[in-house]
C-alpha positions in Angstrom: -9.3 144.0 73.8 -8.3 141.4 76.0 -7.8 137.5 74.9 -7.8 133.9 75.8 -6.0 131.8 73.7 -7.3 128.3 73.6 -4.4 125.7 73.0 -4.7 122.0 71.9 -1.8 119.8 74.0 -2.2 117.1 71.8 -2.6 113.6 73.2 0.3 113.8 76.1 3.4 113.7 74.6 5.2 116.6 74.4 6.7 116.5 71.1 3.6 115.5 69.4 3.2 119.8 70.2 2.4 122.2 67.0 4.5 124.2 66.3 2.3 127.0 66.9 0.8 125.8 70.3 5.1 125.6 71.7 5.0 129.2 70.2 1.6 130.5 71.9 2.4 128.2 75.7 6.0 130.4 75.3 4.7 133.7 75.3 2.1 133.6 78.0 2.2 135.1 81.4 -0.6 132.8 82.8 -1.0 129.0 82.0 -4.3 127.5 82.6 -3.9 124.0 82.4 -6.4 120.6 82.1 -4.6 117.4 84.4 -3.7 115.6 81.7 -1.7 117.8 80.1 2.0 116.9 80.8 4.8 118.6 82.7 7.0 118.9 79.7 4.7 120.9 78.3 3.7 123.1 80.8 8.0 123.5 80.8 8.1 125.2 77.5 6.8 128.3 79.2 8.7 131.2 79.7 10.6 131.9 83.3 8.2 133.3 86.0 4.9 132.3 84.0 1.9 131.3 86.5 0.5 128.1 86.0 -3.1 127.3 87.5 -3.9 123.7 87.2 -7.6 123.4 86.6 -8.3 119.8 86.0 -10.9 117.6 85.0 -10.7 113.7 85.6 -13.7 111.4 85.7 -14.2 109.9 89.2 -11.9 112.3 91.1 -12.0 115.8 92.2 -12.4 118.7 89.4 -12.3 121.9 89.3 -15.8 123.5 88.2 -16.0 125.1 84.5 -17.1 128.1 86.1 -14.1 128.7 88.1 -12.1 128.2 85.0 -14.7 130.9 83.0 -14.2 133.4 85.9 -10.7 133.1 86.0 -9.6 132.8 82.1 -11.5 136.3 82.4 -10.4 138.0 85.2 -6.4 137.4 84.1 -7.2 138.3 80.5 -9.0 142.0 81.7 -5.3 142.5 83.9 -3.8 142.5 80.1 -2.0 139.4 80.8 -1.7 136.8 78.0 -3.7 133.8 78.7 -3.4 130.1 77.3 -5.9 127.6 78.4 -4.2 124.5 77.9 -5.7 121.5 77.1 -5.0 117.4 76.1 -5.7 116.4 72.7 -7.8 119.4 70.9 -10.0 122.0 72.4 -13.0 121.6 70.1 -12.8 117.6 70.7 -14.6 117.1 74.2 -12.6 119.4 75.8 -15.1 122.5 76.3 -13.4 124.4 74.2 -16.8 125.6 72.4 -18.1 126.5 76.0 -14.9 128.4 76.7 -15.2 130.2 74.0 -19.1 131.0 73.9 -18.4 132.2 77.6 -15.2 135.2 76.6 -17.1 136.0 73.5 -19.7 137.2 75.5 -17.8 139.2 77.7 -16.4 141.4 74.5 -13.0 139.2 74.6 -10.9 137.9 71.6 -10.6 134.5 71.2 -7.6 132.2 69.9 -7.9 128.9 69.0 -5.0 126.5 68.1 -5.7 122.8 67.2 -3.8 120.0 68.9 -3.8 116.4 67.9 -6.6 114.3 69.6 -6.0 111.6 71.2 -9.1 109.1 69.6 -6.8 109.6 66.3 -3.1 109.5 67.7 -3.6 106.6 70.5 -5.0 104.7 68.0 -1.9 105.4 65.2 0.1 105.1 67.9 -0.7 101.4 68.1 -0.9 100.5 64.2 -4.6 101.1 63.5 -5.5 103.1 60.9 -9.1 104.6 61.7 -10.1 104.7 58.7 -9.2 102.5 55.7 -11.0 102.0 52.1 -10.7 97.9 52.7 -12.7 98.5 56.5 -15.1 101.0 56.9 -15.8 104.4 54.8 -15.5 106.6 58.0 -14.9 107.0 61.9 -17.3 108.5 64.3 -15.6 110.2 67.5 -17.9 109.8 70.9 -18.4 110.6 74.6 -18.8 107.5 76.3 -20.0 109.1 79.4 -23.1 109.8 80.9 -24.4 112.4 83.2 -23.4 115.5 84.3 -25.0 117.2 81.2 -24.6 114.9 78.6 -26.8 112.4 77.4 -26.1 108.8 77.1 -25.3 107.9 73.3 -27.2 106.9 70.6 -25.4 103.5 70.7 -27.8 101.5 68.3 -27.5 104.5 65.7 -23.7 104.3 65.8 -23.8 100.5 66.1 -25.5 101.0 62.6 -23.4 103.7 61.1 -20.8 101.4 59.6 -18.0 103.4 60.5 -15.2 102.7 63.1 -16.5 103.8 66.4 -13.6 105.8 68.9 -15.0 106.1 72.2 -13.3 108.8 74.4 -13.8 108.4 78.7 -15.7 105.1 77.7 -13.5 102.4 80.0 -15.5 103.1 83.4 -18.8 102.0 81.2 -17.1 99.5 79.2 -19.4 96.9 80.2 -22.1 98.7 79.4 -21.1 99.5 75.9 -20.2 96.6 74.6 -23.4 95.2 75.8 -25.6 98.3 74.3 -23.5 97.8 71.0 -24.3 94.1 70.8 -28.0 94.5 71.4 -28.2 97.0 68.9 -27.0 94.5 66.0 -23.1 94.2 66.0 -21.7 91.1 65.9 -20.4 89.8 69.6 -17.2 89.2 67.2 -16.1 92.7 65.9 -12.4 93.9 66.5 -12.0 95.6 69.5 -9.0 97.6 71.2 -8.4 99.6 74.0 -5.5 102.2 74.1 -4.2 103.3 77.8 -2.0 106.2 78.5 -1.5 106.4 74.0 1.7 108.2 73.1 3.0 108.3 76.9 5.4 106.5 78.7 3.1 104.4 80.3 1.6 103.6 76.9 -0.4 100.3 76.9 -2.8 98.5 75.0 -4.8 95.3 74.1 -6.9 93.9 71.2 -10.0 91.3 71.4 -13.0 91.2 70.2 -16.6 93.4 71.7 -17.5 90.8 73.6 -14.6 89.8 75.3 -13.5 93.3 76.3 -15.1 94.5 79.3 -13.1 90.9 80.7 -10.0 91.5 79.4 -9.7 95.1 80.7 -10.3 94.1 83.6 -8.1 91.4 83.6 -5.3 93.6 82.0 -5.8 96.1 84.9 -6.0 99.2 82.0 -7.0 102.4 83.5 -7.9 106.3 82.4 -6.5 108.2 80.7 -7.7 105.4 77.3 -9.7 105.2 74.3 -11.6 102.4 73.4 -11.9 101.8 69.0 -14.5 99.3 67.7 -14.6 98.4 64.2 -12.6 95.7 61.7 -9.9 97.9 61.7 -9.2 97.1 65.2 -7.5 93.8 64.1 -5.0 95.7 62.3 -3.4 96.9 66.0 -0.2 95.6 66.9 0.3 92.7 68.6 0.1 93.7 72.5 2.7 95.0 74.2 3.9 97.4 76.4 5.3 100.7 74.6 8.0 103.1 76.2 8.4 106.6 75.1 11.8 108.0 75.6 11.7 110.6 79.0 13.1 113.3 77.3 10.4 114.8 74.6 11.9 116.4 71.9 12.6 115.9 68.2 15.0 112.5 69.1 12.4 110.9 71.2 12.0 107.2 70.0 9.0 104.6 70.3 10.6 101.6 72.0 7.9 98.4 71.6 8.6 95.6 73.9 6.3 92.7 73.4 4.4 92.0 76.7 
């Protein structure tokens, strides 16, 4: 029977890898891989393995989720072992559910292995806990986007869920959030971060409060890949700085914090 495996890359770096994802990417002949998933990864395949890059950034050019159907398809009825590759987890707005609906279908095996995801490790990454029994009894994950099949958030529900709110592909609409939040009852001064580029070398990040943060992401120039987290435990991030991630990945890579 022919199979897809579906493999979480984890939020970017490549050492943050399961242990069975390194194992699955190794032993594949075709690599099917999203555009935020990083070259170190994609490395860890075997010599001679094909790697189709089948992106999806908001804003820019992406490949259609048909093509990618079509073609996770075609390579697994050759008998080749195909990984879809993905950032962060597949079952975590990445598609993954689609994906695997669409093989099913077709009579194919499906594989699924987790991977970290990024609305939980960006925000570790930078000292705040998501949830914590002093703050809030819970976290909600969300889309911040709109359009192209999904519908624009609930944001008065969530704004009166009580739990910590982590907003994925949210910082294009920033302005717009915040202000929806606001209206819908939280308080212009709740804790508010934003998490750029979390766990990668270009890792950056800055806390405020809901009000202020459409300005000062603007101000600070922060750009997609990022997270947004609302909630008290925002004021438990670091102070803000600009974090380097050591090149290499591997088991010695080190967090270097420099304060900004």
């Amino acid at each position: 029977m022919p199979k897809v495996s579906l493999v979480g890359a984890g939020p970017g770096a490549a050492d943050l890898l399961t242990v069975r994802a390194a194992r699955t990417i190794a032993a594949a002949d075709v690599l099917l891989a999203d555009a935020l998933v990083a070259d170190e990864v994609l490395a860890l395949g075997r010599p001679g393995v094909r790697i189709v890059r089948v992106g999806k950034r908001g804003g820019m050019r992406s490949t259609p989720q048909d093509f990618i159907h079509r073609a996770m398809a075609r390579y697994a009825r050759r008998g080749l072992k195909v990984v879809r590759v993905k950032g962060g987890d597949p079952f975590v707005f990445g598609r993954g559910g689609e994906e695997q609906a669409y093989l099913e279908a077709l009579g194919m095996e499906v594989e699924v292995v987790p991977g970290l995801t990024a609305g939980l490790t960006a925000a570790a990454a930078v000292g705040i806990p998501v949830t914590h029994r002093a703050y809030t009894h819970g976290v909600t994950l969300v889309s911040g986007t709109a359009g192209d099949g999904c519908s624009e958030p609930d944001w008065a529900a969530l704004a009166k869920g009580g739990t910590t709110l982590v907003i994925y592909m949210g910082l294009s609409r920033v302005l717009n959030i915040s202000a929806r939040l606001i209206a819908a009852g939280l308080p212009p001064d709740t804790p508010a971060a934003a998490i750029a580029s979390g766990t990668l070398p270009g890792q950056r990040h800055l806390k405020t409060t809901l009000a202020e943060l459409p300005a000062r992401v603007q101000a600070e120039g922060l750009a997609s890949p990022a997270i947004i987290v609302v909630g008290a435990v925002a004021a438990l991030a670091l102070p803000e700085t600009r974090a380097l991630v050591d090149a290499q990945p591997g088991p010695g890579a080190a967090l270097r914090v420099l304060a900004a």
